[in-house]
C-alpha positions as CSV (number, residue, x, y, z in Angstrom):
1,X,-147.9,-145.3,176.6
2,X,-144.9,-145.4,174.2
3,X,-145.5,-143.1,171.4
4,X,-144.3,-144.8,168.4
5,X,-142.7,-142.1,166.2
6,X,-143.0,-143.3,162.4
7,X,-140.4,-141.7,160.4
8,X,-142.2,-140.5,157.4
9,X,-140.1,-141.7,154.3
10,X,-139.5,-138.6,152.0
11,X,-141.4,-139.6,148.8
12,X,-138.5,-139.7,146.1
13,X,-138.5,-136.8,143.5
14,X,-140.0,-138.0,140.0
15,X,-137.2,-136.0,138.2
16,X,-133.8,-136.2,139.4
17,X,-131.8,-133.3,137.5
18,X,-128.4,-135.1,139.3
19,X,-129.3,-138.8,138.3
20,X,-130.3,-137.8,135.0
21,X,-127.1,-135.4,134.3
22,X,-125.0,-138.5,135.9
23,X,-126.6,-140.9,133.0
24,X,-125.3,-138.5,130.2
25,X,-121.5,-137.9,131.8
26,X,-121.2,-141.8,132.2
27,X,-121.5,-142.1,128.7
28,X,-121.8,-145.5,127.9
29,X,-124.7,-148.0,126.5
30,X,-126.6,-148.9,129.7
31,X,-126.8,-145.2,131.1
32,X,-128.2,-143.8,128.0
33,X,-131.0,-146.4,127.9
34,X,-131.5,-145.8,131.5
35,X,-131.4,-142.1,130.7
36,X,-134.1,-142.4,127.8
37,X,-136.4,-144.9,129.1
38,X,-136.7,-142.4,132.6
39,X,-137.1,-139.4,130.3
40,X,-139.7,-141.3,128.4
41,X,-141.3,-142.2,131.6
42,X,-141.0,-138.9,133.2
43,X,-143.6,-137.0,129.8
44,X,-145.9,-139.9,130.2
45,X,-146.2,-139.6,134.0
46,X,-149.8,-137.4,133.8
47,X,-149.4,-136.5,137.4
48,X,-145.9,-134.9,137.1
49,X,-146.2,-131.0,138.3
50,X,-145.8,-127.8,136.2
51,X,-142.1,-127.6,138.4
52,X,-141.2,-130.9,138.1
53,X,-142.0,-130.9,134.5
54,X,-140.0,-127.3,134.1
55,X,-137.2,-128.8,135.2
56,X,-137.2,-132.0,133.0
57,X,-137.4,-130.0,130.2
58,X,-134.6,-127.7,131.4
59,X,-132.2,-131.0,131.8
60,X,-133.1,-132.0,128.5
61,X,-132.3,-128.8,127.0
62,X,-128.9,-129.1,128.9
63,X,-128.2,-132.4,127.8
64,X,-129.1,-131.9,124.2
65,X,-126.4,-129.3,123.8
66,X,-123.8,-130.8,125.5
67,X,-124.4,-134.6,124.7
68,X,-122.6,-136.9,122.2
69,X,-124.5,-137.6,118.9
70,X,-125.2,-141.2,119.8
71,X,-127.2,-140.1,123.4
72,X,-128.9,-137.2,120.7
73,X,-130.0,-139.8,118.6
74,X,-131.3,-141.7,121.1
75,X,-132.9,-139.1,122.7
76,X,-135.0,-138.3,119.3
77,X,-136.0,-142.0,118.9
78,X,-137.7,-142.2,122.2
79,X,-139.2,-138.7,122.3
80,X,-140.6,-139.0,118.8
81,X,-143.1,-141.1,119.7
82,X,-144.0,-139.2,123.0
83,X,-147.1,-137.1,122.7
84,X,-146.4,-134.3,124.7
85,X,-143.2,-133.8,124.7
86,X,-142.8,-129.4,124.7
87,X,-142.7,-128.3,121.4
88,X,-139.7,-126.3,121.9
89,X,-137.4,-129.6,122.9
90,X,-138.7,-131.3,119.6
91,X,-137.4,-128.1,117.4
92,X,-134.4,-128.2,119.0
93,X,-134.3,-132.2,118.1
94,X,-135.7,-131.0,114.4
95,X,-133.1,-128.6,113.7
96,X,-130.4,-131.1,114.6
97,X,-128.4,-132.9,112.0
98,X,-130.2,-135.6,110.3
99,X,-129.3,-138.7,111.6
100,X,-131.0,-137.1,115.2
101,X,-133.0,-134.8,113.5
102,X,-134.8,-138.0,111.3
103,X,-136.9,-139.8,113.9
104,X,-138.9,-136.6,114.9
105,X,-139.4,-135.2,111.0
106,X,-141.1,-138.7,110.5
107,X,-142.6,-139.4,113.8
108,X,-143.4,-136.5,116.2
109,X,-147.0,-135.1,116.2
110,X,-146.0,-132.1,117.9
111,X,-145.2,-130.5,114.5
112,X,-147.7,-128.7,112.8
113,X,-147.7,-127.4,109.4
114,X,-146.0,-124.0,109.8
115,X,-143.4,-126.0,111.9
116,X,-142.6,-128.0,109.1
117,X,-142.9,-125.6,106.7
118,X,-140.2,-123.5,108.6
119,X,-137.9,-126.6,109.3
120,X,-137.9,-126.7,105.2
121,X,-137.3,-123.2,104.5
122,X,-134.5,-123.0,107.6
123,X,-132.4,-126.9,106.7
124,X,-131.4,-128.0,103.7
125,X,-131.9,-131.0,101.5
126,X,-131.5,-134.0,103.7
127,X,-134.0,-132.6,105.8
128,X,-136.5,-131.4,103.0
129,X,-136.2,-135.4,102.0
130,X,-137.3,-136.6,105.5
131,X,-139.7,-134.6,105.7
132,X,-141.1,-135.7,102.3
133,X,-141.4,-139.6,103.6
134,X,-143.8,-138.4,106.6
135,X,-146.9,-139.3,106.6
136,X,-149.9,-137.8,106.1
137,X,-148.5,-134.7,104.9
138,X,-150.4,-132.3,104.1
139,X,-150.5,-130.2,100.6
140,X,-149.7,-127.3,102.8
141,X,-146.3,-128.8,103.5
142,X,-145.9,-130.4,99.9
143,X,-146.4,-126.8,98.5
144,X,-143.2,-125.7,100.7
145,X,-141.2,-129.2,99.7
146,X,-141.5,-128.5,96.5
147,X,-140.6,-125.2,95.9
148,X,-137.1,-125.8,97.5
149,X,-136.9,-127.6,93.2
150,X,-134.7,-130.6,94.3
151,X,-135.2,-133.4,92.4
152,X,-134.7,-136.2,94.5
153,X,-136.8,-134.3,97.7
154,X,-139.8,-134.3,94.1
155,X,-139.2,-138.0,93.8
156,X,-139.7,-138.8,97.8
157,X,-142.4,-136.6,97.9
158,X,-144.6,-137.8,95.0
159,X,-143.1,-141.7,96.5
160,X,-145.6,-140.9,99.1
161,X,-148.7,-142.3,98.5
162,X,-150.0,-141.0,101.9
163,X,-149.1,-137.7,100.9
164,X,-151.9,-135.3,100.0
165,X,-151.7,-133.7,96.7
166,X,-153.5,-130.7,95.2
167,X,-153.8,-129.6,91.9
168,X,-151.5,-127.0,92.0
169,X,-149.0,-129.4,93.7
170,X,-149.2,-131.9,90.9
171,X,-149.3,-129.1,88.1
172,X,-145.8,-127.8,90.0
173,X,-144.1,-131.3,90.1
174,X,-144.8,-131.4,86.2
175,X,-143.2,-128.9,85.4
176,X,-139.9,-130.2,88.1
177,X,-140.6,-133.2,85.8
178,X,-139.2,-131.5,82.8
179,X,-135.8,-131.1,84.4
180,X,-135.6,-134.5,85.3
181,X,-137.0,-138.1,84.3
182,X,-137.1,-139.8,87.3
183,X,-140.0,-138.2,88.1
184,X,-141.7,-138.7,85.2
185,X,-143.0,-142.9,86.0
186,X,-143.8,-141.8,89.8
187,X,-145.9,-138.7,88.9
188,X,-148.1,-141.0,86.2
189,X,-148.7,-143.2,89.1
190,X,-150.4,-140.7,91.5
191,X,-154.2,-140.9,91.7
192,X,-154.2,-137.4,91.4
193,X,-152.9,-137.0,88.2
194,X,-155.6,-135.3,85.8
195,X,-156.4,-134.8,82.5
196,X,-154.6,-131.4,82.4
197,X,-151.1,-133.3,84.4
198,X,-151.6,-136.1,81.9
199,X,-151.4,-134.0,78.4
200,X,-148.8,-132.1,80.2
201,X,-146.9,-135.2,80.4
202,X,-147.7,-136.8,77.3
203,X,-145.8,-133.5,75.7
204,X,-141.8,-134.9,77.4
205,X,-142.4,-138.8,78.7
206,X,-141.1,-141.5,77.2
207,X,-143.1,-143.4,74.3
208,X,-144.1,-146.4,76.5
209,X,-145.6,-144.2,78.9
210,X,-146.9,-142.2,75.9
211,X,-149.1,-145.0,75.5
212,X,-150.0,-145.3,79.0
213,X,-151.4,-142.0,78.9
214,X,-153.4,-143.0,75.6
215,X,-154.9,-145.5,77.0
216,X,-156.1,-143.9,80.4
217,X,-156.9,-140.8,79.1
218,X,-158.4,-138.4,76.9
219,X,-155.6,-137.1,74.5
220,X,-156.4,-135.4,71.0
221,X,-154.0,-132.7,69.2
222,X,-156.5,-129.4,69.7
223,X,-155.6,-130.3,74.2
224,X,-152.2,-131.1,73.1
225,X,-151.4,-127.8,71.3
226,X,-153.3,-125.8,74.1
227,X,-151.1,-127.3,76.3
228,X,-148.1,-127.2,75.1
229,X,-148.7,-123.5,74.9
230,X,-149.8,-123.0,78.1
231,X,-146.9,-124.7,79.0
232,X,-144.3,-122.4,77.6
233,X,-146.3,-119.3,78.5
234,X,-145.4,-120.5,81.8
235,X,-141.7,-121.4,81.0
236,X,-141.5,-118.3,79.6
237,X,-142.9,-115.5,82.0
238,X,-141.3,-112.8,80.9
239,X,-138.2,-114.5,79.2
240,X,-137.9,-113.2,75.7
241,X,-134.3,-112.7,75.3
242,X,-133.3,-116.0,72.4
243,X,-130.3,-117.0,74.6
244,X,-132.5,-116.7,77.8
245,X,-132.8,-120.9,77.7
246,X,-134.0,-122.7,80.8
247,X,-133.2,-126.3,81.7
248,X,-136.6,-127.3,81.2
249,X,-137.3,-125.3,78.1
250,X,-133.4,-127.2,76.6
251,X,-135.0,-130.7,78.4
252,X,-138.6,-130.2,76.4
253,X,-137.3,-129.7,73.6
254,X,-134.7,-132.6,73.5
255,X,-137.7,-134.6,74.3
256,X,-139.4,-133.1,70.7
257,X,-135.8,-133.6,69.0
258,X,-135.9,-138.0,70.4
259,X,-139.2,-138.0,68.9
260,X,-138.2,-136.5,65.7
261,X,-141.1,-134.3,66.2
262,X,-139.6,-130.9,65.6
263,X,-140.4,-129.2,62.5
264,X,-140.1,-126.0,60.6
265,X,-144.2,-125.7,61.6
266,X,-143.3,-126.5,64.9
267,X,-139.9,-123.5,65.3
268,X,-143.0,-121.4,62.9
269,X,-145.6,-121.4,65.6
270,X,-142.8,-120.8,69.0
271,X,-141.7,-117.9,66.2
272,X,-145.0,-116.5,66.1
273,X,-145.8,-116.9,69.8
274,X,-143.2,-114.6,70.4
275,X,-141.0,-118.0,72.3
276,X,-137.6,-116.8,71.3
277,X,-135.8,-118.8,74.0
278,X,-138.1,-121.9,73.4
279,X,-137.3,-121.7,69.7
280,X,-133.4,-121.4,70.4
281,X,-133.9,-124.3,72.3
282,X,-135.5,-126.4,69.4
283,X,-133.3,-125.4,67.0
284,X,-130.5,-126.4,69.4
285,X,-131.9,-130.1,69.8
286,X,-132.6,-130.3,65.9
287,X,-128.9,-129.2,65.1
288,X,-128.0,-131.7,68.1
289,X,-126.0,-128.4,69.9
290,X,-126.7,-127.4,73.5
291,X,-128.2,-123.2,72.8
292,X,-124.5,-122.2,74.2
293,X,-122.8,-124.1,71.6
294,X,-125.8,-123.0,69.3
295,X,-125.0,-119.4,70.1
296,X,-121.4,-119.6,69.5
297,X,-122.3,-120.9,66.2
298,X,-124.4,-117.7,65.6
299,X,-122.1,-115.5,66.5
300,X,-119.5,-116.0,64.1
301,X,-120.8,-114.4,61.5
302,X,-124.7,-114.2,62.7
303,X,-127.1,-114.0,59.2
304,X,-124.8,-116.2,57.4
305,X,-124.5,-118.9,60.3
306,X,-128.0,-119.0,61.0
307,X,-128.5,-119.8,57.2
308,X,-126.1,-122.7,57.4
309,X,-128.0,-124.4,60.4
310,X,-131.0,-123.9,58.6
311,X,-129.7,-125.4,55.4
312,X,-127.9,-128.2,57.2
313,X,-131.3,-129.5,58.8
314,X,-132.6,-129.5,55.6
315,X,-135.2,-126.8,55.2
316,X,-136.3,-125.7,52.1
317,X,-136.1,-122.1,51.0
318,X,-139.5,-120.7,51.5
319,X,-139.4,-122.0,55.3
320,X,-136.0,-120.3,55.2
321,X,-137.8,-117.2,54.6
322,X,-140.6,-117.1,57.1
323,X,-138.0,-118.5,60.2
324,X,-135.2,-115.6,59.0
325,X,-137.9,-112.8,59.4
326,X,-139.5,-114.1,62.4
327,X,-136.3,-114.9,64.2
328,X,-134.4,-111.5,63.9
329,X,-133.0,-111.4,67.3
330,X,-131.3,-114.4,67.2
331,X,-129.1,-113.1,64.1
332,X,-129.6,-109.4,64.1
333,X,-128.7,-106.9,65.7
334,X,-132.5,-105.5,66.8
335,X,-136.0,-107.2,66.6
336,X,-136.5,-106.3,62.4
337,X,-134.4,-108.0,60.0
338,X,-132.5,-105.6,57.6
339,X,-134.5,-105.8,54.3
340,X,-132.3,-105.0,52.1
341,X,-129.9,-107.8,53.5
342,X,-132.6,-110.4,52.9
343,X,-132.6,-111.1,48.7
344,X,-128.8,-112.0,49.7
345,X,-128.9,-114.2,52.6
346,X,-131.9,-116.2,51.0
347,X,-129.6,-116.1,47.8
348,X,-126.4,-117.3,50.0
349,X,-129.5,-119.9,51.3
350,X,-130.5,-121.2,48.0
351,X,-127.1,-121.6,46.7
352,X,-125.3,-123.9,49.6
353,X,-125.4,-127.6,49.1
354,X,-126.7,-129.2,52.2
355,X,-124.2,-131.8,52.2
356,X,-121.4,-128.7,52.7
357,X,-123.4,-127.0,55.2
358,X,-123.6,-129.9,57.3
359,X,-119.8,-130.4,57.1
360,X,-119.6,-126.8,58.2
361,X,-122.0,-127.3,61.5
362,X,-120.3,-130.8,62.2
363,X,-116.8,-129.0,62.1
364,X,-117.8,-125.9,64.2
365,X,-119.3,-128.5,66.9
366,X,-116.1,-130.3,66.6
367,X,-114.5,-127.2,67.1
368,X,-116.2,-126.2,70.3
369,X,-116.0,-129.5,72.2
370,X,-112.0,-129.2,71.5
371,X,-111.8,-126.0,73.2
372,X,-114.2,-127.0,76.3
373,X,-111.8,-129.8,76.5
374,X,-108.8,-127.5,76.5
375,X,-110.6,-125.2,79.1
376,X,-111.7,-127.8,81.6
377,X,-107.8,-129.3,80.7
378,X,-106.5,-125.8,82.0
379,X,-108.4,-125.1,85.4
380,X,-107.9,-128.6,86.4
């Protein structure tokens, strides 16, 4: 009897670490969608071994440091939507620059939290603003997002509507709303806002959505004025040099000075609260003089100037007296104002026309802006 030998075919390896190399080095359209689709193919084959898997991922790693952006890229489109793809190979995809980097930040559910939370802390903006459009996010990972402070990673962020916001997120984002107003219609549009992020708001918005927030919500000056000072206490923490001005401390108080809402009652108060920076600020918007220019002004000859601001906005001699010996470091030397210096500075006060005190503060702004021009003019 003939014994029929059958040649066993040799089953074909599922990953071929030559085949798949030869797809990158061909580089051209129809190998790298050959190389993707096998790849794709190869993390979705549930029967693949721990070796065979080992070395798919060790290909991979190969290829994604030696291959052109366009293969990268394409490599990140597929695998984003894989499920379990090693964690390590999507970092490596994360961590990438952002036009690879993008389709994993939105899509991959191989990230967790911390991941994310470390891919904001390690990247830079373009990644912080990807990561801001995924979805679902938690407020773990908003937390992180917004203490990078950038504006437009806020705006995406709070854009989100599937993003999950706590209180202390939203009560963060209000106050990155004071540096900047593009926040300001998004944040009043999140069903998280509260009472408490509403007053906040109603303090720098714009008077259309002013009235938004008087219609939706509970508003009443007692909340307002606790607010406000809660506000600044934060703003403040700790600052209580006058010069010490922060962007949103000059941005609040710009928002008081479009609203003609600053008053001598209103610089009283800040005096009293101890604000110094916060009342520099005001006095700054009210002269219409950023607190460097404002500072300048003071410096020239500092009891006299501050007296000619005063007199220029129009206050009247008594409120003079109160903002003078409240505001001592801003034109004296220490924290008390010189006594026996006051009868003549409140005399000097009482004595100059507004009109010609105006004229003064108009020319010494005029002044200024000449010489910035002359010292941009120069380093150009």
């Amino acid at each position: 009897m003939d014994i029929v030998l059958q040649e066993k075919k040799q089953k074909e390896p599922k990953v071929d670490a030559k085949r798949l190399l030869g797809y990158a080095r061909a580089k051209d359209e129809d190998s790298y969608a050959l190389l993707t689709r096998e790849i794709a193919e190869i993390y979705n084959d549930a029967e693949l071994s721990d070796i065979e898997r080992q070395i798919a991922n060790d290909v991979l790693l190969l290829l994604l440091q030696q291959a052109e952006l366009d293969l990268r890229v394409a490599l990140s489109e597929r695998l984003s939507l894989q499920e379990n793809v090693p964690l390590d190979l999507v970092l490596r995809l994360a961590h990438d620059e952002i036009a690879v980097a993008a389709h994993v930040l939105l899509k991959s559910k191989s990230l967790s939290d911390l991941d994310l939370e470390a891919l904001v802390q390690d990247k830079g903006p373009q990644h912080w603003r990807t990561i801001a459009r995924r979805e679902n996010i938690s407020s773990y990972v908003a937390a992180s997002l917004i203490e990078t402070g950038d504006i437009e990673t806020a705006v995406t962020l709070v854009d989100n509507l599937t993003a999950t916001l706590s209180a202390e997120n939203m009560r963060d984002l209000s106050y990155i709303a004071l540096r900047s107003r593009k926040l300001h219609m998004p944040l009043m549009r999140r069903p998280e806002v509260s009472n408490e992020i509403a007053l906040s708001l109603y303090l720098f918005v714009s008077q259309n959505l002013r009235r938004e927030i008087l219609d939706a919500y509970n508003i009443d000056r007692d909340l307002l004025d606790k607010t406000l000072e809660g506000l600044l206490e934060e703003l403040h923490n700790g600052r209580h040099k006058p010069w010490d001005v922060t962007d949103e401390m000059r941005n609040l108080a710009a928002a008081f000075a479009e609203r003609e809402e600053i008053t001598t009652g209103l610089l009283t108060r800040t005096l009293r609260r101890g604000q110094m920076p916060f009342f520099v600020a005001l006095l700054g918007a009210w002269i219409g003089a950023e607190p460097e220019v404002l500072k300048k002004m003071i410096e020239r000859d500092p009891a006299k100037a501050f007296a000619i601001v005063c007199r220029a906005l129009g206050i009247v001699k008594s409120e003079f007296a109160t903002l003078y010996l409240l505001s001592g470091p801003v034109h004296s030397q220490g924290t008390n104002v010189d006594q026996s210096n006051l009868l003549k500075i409140i005399g000097f006060f009482d004595n100059l026309p507004v009109e010609d005190a105006k004229k003064v503060v108009n020319s010494w702004k005029k002044t200024f802006a000449e010489n910035e021009e002359l010292a941009a003019g120069e380093t150009a």
